[in-house]
VOBA-1610 file (N, C-alpha, C; in pm, whole numbers, padded with zeros to 5 digits, always signed):
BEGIN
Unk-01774+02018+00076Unk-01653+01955+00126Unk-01604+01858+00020Unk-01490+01877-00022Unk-01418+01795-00150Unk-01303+01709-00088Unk-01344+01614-00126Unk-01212+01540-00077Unk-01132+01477-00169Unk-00992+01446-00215Unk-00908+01378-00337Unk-00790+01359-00318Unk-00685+01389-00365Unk-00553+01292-00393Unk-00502+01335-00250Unk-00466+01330-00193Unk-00429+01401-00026Unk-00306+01492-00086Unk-00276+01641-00081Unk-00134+01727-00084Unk-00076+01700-00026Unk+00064+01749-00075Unk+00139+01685+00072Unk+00149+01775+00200Unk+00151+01738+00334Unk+00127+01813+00448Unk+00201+01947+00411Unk+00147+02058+00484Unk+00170+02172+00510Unk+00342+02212+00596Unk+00336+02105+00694Unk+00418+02121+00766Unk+00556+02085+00655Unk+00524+01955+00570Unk+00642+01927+00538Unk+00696+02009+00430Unk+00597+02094+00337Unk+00608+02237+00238Unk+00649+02270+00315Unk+00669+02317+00435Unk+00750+02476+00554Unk+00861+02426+00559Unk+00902+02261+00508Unk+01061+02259+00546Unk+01155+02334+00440Unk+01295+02358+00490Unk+01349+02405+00374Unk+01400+02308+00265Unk+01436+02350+00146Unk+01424+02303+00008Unk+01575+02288-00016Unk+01643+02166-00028Unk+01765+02154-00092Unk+01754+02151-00252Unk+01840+02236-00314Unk+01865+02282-00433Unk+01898+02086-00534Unk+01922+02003-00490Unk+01948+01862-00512Unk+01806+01787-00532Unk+01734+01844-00431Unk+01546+01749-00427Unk+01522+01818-00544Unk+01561+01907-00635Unk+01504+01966-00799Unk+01559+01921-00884Unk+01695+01836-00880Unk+01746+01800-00999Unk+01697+01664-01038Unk+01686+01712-01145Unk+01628+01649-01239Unk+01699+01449-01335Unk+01769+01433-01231Unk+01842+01340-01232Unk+01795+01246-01112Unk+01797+01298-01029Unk+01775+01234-00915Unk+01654+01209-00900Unk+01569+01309-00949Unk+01398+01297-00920Unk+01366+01163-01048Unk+01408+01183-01127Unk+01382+01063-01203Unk+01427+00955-01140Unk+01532+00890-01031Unk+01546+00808-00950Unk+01431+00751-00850Unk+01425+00876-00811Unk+01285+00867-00647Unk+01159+00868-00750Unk+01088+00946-00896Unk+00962+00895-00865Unk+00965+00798-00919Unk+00810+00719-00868Unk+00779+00577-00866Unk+00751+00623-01037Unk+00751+00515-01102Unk+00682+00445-01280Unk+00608+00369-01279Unk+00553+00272-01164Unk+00457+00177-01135Unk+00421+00211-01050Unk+00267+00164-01062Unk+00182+00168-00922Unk+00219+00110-00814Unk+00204-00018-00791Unk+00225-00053-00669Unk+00195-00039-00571Unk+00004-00074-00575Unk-00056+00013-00453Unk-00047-00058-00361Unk-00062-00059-00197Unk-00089-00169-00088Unk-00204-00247-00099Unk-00181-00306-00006Unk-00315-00402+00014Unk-00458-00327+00025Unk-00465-00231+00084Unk-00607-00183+00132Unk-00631-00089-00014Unk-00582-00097-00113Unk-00636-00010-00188Unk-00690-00097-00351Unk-00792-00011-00322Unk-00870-00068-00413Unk-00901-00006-00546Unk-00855-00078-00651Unk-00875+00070-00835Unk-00972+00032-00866Unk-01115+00072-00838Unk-01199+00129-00859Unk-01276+00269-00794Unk-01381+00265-00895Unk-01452+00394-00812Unk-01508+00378-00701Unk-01545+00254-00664Unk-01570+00252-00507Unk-01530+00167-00469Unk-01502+00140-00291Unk-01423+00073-00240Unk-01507-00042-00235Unk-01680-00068-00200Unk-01738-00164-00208Unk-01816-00169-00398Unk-01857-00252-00412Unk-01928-00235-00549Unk-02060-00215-00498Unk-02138-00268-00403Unk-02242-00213-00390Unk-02307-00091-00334Unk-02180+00010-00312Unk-02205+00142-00213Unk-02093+00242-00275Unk-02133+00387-00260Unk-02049+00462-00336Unk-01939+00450-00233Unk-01838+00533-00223Unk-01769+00594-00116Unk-01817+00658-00015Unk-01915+00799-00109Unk-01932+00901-00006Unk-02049+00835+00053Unk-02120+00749+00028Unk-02259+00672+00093Unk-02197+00556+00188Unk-02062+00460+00180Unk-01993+00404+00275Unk-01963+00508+00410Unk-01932+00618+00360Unk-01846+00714+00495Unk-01961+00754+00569Unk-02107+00741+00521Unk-02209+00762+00599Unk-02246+00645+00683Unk-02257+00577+00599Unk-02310+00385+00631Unk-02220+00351+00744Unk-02120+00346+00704Unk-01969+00262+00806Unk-01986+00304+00943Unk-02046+00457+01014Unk-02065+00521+01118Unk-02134+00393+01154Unk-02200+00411+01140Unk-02376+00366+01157Unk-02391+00237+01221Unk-02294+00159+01096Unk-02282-00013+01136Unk-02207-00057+01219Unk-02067+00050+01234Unk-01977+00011+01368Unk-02056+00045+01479Unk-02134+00171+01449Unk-02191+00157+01648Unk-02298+00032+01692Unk-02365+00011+01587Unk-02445-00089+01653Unk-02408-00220+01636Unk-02323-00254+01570Unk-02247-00405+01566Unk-02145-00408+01715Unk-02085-00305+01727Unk-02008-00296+01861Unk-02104-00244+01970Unk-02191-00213+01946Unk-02286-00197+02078Unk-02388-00306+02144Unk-02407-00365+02022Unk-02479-00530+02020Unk-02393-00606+02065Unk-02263-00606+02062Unk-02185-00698+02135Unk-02118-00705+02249Unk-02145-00540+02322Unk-02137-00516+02421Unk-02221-00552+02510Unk-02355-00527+02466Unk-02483-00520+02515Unk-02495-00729+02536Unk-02427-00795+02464Unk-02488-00951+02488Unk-02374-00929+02600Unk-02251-00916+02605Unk-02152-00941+02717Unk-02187-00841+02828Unk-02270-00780+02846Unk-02334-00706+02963Unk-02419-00796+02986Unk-02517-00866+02911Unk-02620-00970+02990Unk-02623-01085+02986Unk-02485-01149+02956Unk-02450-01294+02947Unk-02408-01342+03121Unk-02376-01282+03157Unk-02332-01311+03317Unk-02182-01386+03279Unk-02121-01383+03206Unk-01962-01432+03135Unk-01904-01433+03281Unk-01820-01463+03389Unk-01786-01489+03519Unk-01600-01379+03453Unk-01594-01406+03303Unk-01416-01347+03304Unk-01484-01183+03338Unk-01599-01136+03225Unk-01659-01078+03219Unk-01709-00976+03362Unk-01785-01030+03438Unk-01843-00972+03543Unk-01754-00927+03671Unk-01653-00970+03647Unk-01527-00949+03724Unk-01463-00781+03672Unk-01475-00777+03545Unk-01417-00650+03529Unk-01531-00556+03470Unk-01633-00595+03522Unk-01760-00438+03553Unk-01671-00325+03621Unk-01728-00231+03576Unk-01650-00070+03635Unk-01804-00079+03761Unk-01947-00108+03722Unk-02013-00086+03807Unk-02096-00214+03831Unk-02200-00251+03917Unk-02276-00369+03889Unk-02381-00350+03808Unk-02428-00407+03771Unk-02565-00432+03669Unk-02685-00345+03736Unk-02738-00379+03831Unk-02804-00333+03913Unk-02819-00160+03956Unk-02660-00142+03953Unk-02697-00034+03976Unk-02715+00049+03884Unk-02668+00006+03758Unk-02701+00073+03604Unk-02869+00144+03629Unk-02905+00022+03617Unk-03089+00001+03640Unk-03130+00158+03760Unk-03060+00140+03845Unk-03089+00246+03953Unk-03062+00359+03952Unk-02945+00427+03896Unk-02889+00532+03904Unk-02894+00610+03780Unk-02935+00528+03677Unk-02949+00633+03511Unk-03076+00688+03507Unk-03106+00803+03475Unk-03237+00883+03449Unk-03283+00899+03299Unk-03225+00776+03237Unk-03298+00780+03077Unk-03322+00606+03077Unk-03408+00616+02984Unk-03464+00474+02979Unk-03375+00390+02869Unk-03398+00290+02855Unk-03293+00216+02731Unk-03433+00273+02584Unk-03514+00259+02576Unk-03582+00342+02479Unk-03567+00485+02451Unk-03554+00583+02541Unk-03513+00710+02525Unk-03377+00707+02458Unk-03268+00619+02486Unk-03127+00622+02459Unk-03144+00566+02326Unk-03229+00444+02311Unk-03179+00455+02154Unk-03237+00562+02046Unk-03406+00601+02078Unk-03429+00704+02010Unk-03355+00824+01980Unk-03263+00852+02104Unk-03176+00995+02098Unk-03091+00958+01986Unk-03027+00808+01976Unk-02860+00754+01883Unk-02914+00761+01758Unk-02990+00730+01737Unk-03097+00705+01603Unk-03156+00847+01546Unk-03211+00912+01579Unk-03220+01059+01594Unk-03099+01138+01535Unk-02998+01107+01604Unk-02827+01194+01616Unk-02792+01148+01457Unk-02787+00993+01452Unk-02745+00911+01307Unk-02845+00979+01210Unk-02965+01013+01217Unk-03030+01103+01140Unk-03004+01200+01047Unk-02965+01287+01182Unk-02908+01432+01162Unk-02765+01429+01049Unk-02649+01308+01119Unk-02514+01299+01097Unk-02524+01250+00911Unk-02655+01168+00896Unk-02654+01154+00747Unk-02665+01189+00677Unk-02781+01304+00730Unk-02858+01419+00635Unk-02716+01509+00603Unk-02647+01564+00736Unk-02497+01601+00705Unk-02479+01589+00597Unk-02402+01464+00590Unk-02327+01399+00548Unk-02291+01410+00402Unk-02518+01402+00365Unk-02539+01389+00206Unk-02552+01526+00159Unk-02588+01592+00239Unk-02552+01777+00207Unk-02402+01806+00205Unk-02302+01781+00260Unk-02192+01890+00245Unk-02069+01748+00249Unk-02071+01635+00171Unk-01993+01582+00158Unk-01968+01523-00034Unk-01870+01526-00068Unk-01893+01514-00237Unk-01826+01368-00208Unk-01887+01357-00381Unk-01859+01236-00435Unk-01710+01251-00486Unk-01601+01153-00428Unk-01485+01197-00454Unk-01483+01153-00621Unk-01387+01204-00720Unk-01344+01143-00845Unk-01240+01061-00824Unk-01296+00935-00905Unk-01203+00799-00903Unk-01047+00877-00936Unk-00968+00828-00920Unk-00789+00863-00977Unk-00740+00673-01038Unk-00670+00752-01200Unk-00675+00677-01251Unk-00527+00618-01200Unk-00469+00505-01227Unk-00347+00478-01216Unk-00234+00594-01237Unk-00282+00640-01326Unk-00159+00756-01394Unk-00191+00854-01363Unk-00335+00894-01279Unk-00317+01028-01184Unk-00256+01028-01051Unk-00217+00860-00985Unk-00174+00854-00898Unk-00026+00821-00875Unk+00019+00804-01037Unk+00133+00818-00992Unk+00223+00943-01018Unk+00157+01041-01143Unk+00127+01194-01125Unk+00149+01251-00987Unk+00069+01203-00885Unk+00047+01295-00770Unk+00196+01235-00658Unk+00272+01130-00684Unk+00371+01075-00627Unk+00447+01103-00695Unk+00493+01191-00803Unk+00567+01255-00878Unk+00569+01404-00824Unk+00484+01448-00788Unk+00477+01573-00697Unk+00508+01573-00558Unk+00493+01472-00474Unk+00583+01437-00365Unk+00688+01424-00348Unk+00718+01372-00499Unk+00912+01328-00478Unk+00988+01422-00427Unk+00998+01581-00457Unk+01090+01688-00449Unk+01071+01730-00310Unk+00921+01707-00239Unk+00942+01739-00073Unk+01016+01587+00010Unk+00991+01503-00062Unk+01037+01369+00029Unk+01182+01388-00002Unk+01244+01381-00082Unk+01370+01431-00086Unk+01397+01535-00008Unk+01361+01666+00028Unk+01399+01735+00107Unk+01379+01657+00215Unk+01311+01616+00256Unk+01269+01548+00420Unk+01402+01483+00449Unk+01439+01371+00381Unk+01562+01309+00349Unk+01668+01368+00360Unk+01689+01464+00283Unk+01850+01509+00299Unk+01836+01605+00391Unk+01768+01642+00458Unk+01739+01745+00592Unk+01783+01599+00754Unk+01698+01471+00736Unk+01717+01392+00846Unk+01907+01299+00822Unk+01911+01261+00677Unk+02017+01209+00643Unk+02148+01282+00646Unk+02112+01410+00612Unk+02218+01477+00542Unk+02257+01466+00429Unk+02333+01592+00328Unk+02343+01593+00203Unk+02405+01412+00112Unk+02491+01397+00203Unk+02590+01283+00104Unk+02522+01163+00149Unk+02483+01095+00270Unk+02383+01030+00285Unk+02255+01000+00269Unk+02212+01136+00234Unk+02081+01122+00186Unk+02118+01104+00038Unk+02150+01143-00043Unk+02164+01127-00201Unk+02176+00980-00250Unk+02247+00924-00193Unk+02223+00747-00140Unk+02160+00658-00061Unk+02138+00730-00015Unk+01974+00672+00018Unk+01844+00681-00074Unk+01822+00808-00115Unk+01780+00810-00198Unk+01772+00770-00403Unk+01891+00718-00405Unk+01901+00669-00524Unk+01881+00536-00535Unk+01922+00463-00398Unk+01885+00308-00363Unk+01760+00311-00325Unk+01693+00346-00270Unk+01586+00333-00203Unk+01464+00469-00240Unk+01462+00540-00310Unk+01389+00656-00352Unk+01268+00636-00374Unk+01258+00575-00456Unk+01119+00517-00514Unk+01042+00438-00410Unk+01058+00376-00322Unk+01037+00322-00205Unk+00927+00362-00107Unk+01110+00461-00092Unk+01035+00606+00017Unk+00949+00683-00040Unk+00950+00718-00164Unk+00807+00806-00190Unk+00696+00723-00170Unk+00684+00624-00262Unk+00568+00546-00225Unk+00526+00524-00113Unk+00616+00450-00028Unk+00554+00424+00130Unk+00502+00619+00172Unk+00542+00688+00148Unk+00516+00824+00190Unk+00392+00859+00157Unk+00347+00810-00001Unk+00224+00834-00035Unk+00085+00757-00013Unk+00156+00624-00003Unk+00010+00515+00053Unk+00002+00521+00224Unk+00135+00536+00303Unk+00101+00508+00439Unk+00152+00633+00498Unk+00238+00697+00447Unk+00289+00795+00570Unk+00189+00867+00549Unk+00179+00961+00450Unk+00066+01114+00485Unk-00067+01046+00515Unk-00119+00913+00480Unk-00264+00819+00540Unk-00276+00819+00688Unk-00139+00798+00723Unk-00131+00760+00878Unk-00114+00927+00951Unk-00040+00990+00887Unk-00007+01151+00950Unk-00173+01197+00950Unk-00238+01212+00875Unk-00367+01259+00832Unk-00455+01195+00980Unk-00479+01047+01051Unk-00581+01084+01082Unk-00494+01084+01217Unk-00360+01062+01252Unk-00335+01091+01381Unk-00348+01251+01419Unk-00347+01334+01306Unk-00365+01474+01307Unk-00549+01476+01288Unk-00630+01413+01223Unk-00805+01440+01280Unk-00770+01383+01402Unk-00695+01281+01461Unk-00716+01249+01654Unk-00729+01331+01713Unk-00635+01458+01660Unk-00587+01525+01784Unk-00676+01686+01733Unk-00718+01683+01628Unk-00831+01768+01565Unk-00971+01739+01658Unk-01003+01635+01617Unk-01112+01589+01716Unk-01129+01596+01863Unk-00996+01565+01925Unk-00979+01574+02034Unk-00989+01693+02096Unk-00932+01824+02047Unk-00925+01979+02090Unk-01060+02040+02030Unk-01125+02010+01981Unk-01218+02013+01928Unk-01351+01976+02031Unk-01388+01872+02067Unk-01447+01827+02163Unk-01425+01854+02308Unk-01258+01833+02363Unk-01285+01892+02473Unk-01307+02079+02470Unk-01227+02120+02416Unk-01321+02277+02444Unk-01472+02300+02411Unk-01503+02238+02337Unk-01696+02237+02336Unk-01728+02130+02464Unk-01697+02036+02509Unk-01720+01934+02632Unk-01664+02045+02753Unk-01593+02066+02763Unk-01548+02147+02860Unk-01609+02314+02906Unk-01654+02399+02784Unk-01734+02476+02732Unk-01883+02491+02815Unk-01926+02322+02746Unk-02075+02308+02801Unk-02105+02297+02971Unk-01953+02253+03030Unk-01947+02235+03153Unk-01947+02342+03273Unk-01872+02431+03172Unk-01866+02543+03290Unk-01999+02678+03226Unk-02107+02630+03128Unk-02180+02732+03089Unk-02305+02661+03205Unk-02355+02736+03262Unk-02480+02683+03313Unk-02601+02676+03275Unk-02641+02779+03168Unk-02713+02751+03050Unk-02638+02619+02938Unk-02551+02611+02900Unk-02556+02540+02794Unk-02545+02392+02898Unk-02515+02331+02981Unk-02521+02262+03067Unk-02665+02177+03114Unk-02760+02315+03130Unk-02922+02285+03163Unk-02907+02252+03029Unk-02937+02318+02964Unk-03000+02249+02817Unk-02980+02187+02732Unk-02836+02158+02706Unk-02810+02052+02605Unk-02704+01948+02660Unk-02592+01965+02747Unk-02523+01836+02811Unk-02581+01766+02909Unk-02637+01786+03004Unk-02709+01726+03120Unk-02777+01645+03028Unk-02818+01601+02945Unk-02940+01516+02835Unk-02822+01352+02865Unk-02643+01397+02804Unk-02577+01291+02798Unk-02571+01249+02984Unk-02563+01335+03042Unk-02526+01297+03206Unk-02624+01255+03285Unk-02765+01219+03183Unk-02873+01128+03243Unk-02808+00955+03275Unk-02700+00969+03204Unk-02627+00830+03198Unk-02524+00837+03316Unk-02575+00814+03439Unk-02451+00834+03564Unk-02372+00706+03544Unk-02428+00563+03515Unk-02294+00483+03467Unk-02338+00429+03307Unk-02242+00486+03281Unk-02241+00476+03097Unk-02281+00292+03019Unk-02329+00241+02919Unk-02310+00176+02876Unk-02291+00157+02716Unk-02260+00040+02653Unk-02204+00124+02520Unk-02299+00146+02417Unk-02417+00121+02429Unk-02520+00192+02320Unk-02580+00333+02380Unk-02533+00336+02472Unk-02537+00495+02527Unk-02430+00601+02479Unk-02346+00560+02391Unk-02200+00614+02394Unk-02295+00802+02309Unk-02354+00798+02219Unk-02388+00922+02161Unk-02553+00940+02191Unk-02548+00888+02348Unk-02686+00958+02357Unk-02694+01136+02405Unk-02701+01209+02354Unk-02675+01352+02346Unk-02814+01434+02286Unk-02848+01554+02378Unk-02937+01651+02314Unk-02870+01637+02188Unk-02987+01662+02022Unk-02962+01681+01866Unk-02830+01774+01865Unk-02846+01862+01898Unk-02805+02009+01889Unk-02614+01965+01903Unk-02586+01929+02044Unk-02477+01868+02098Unk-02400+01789+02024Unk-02481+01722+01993Unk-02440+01586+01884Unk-02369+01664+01733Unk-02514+01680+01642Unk-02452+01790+01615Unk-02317+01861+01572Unk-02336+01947+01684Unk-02181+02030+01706Unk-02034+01972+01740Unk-02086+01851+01851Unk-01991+01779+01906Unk-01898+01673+01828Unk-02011+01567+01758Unk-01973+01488+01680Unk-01950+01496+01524Unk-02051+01540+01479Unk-02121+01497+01366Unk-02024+01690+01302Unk-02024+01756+01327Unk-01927+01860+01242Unk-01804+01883+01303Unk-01760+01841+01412Unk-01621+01808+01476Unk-01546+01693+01371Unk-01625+01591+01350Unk-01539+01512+01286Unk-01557+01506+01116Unk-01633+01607+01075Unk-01631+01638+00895Unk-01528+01787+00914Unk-01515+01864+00996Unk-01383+01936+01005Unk-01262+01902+01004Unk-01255+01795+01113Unk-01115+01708+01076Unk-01045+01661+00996Unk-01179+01592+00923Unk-01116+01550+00764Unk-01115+01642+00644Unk-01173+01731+00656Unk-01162+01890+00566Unk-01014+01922+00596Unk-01009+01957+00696Unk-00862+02071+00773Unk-00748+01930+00741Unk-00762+01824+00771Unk-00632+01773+00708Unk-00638+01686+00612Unk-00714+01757+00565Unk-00644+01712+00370Unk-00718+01548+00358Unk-00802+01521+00368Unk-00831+01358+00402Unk-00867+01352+00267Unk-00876+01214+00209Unk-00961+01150+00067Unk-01056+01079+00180Unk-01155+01072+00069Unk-01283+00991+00130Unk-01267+00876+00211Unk-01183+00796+00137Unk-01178+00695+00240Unk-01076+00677+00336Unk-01004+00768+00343Unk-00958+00782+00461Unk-01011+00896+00562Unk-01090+00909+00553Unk-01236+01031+00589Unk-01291+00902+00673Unk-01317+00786+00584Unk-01417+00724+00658Unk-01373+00597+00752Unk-01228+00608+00714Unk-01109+00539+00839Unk-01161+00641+00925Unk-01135+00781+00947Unk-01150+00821+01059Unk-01319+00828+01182Unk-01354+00844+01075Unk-01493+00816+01122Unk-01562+00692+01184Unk-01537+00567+01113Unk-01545+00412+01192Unk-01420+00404+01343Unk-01311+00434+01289Unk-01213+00492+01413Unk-01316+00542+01535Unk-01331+00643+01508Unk-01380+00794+01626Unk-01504+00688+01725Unk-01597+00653+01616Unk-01714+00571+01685Unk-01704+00445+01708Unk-01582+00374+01674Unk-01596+00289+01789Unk-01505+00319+01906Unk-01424+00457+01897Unk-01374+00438+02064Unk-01451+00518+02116Unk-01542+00602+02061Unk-01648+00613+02155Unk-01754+00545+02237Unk-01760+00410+02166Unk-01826+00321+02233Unk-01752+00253+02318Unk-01625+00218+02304Unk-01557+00177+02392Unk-01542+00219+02535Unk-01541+00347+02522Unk-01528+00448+02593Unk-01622+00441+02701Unk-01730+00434+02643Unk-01892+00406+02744Unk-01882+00272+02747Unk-01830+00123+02761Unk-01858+00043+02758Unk-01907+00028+02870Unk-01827-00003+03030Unk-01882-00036+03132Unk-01784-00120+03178Unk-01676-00127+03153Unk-01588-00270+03169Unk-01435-00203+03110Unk-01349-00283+03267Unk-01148-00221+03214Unk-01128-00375+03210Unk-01102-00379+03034Unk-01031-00510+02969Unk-00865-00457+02947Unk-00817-00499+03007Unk-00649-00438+02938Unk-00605-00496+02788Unk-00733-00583+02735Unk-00657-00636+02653Unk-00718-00564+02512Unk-00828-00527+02519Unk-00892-00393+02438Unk-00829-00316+02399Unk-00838-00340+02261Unk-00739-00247+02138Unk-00742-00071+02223Unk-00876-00040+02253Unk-00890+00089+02317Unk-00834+00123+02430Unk-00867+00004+02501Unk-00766+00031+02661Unk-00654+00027+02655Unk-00591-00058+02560Unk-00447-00093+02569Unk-00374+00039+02562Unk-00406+00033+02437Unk-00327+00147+02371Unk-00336+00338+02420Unk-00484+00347+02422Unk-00505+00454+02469Unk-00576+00501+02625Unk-00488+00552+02702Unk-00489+00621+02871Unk-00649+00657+02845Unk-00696+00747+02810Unk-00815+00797+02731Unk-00930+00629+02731Unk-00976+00588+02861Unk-01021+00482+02819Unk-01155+00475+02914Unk-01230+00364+02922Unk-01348+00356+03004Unk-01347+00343+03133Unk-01256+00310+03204Unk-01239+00354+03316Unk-01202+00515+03340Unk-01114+00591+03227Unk-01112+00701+03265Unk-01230+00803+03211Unk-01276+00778+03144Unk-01421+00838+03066Unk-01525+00822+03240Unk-01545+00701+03257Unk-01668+00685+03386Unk-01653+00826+03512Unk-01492+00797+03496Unk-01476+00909+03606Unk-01555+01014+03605Unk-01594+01115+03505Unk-01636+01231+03435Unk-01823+01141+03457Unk-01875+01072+03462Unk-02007+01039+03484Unk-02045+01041+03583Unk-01946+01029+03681Unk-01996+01041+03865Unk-01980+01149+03900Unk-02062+01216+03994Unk-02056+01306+04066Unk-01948+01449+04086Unk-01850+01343+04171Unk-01746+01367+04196Unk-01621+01408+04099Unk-01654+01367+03966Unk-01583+01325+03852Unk-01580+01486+03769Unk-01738+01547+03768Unk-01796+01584+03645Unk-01724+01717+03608Unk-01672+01751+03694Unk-01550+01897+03680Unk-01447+01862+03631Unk-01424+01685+03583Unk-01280+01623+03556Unk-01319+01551+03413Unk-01180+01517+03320Unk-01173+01430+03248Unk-01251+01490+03143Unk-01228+01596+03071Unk-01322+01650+02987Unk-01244+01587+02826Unk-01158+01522+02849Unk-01089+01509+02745Unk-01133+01373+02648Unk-01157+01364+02555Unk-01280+01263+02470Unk-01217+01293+02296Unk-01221+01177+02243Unk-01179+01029+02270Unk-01077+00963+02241Unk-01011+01002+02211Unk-00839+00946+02212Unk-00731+00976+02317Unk-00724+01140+02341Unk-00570+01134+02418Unk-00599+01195+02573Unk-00552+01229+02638Unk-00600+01297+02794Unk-00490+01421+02764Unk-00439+01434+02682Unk-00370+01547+02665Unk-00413+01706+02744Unk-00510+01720+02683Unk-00554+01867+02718Unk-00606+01885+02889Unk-00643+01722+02902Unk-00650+01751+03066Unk-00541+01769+03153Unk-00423+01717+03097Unk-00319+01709+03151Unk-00236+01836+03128Unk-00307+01932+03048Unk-00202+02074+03044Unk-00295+02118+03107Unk-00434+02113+03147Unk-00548+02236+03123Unk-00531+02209+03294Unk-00475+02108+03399Unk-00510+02083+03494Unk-00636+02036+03514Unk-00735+01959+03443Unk-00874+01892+03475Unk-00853+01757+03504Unk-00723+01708+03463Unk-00693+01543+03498Unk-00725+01481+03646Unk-00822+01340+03633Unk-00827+01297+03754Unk-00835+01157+03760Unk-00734+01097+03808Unk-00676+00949+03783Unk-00794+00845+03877Unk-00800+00733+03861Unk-00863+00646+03926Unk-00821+00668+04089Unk-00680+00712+04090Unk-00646+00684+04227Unk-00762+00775+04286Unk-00705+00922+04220Unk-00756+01052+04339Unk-00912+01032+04294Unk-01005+00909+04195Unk-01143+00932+04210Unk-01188+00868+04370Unk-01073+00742+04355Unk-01095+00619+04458Unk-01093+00707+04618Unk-00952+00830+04654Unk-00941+00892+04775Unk-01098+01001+04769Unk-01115+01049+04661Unk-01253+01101+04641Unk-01385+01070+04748Unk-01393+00929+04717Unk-01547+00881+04763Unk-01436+00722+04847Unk-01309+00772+04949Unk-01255+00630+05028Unk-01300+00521+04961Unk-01274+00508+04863Unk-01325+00361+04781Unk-01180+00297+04765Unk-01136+00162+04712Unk-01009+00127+04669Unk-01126+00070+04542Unk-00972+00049+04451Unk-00996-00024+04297Unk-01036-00146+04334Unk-01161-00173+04321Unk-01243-00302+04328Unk-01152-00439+04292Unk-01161-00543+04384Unk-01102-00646+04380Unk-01145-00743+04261Unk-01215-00699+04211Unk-01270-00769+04075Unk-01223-00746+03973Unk-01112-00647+03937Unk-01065-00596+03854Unk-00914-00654+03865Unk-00932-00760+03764Unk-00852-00886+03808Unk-00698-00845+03707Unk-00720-00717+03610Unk-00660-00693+03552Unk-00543-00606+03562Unk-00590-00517+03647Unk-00519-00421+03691Unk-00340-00396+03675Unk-00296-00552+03736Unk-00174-00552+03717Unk-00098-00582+03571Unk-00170-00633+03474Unk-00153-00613+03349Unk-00158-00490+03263Unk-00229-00440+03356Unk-00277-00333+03255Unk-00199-00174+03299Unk-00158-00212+03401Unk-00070-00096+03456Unk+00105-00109+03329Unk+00146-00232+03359Unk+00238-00268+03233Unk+00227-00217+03079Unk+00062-00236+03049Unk+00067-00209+02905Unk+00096-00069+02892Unk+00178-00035+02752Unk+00198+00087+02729Unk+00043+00168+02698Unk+00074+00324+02708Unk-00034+00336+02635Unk+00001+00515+02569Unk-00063+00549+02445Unk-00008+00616+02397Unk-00109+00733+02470Unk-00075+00872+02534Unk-00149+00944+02604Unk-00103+01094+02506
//
């Protein structure tokens, strides 16, 4: 698996080509002559000095789950009063109702991180540094599709002025943030179709069910160092080559490989936390959250919500969607009066 200068998307090559994005007048306008990289980028060969890249994109997994699981884990046993108010379940019954031990769960995460490194160091390369002048080389090869993009949204006479004022601009921002940002909202949704048809898959196989998902559904109420407790195998398939596909199939550089990867695992932990904060980067933003993940851990749930970990999309075409309301008419429960948030959090947008 090679990762380097990112091409430009596929989709935006399929647009058509104005005979104007080639001349050779104008393209000397739009490409950039200076670097001018953003803030997050760093000219060297690695982003830390003490760690390569491709040894960060392994590492970075690793340290977000247990730095965010350690801090879940003190605000699960601090008794915090803002805190204990917005439990999805009580403490107690954690203790009662899970059929894996907190030792079994971390051996399984630890185990999985094993596997995901050994991965990692087998079929992931060491990217080659890009020198200043290969990168602005490769934003010289963008110019003639960003111009088309342009005079396709602008139109011919508006775009040509736009682009002569502002050209150089727009490529750049195109090359440090747009295709960065297109890239992993496209692994989201890679990951996402990806997981639920293998999550969904394992659900309706009754062999693959006995033997390798039922391992995660020892966890009837989730917590967040439980988030990848999973039979090897599962993990695996689920996580650990679901999300080195993602960044293969869309074109990723390493370190934005390993944006997606610190991404993925901590809303997976989020996900299992145990607690609806509306104010949680994860809850806020994404429907796809720990209150709707728990659903899929109960009983009642486990035919629902197969959709993991960003969007509810596929439940919502596939018909598997099942909202807090219809879990609550489920088992005559109402949304617990402790969940002091609710009305905030119904307000916040969220991207689904």
């Amino acid at each position: 698996m090679s990762m380097g200068i990112s091409p430009f998307p596929a989709l935006i090559r399929a647009l058509p080509s104005f005979p104007a994005s080639h001349n050779t007048t104008l393209l000397s306008y739009i490409t950039p002559t200076t670097l001018s990289p953003p803030v997050y980028y760093a000219p060297r060969p690695s982003l830390l000095s003490f760690i390569s890249d491709k040894h960060l994109s392994l590492a970075g997994p690793f340290v977000v789950y247990w730095v965010l699981s350690i801090m879940w884990h003190v605000i699960d046993t601090a008794g915090v009063p803002y805190f204990e108010k917005r439990r999805i379940h009580e403490s107690p019954e954690m203790l009662a109702r899970n059929r894996a031990t907190v030792r079994q769960v971390v051996e399984a995460v630890v185990w999985q991180q094993v596997v995901q490194t050994i991965f990692g160091l087998v079929f992931l390369d060491d990217e080659h540094f890009h020198s200043p002048a290969e990168h602005i080389a490769a934003m010289a090869g963008y110019a003639p599709r960003v111009a088309d993009a342009v005079l396709l949204v602008a139109g011919p006479r508006a775009g040509i002025e736009l682009l002569k004022n502002h050209g150089q601009a727009i490529v750049a921002w195109a090359y440090w943030w747009g295709v960065p940002i297109a890239q992993l909202l496209a692994g989201f949704v890679f990951i996402d179709t990806w997981q639920y048809m293998l999550h969904r898959g394992m659900h309706m196989s009754p062999f693959l069910y006995r033997y390798l998902h039922s391992v995660h559904h020892r966890l009837y109420v989730p917590y967040a160092f439980g988030a990848l407790y999973n039979h090897p195998v599962e993990g695996l398939l689920l996580d650990t080559i679901g999300a080195g596909l993602a960044a293969e199939v869309c074109g990723m550089s390493i370190r934005t490989a390993t944006a997606l990867f610190c991404i993925s695992t901590a809303k997976t932990i989020d996900d299992h936390c145990g607690y609806r904060i509306w104010w949680d980067p994860c809850q806020l933003l994404f429907a796809n959250n720990a209150d709707y993940h728990d659903i899929h851990h109960q009983a009642f749930g486990i035919k629902a919500n197969f959709s993991q970990p960003f969007f509810i999309t596929w439940d919502r075409l596939l018909g598997t969607q099942m909202t807090r309301e219809q879990a609550n008419a489920r088992t005559r429960r109402h949304l617990p009066a402790k969940d002091a948030d609710a009305p905030a959090r119904d307000l916040a947008s969220k991207i689904e």
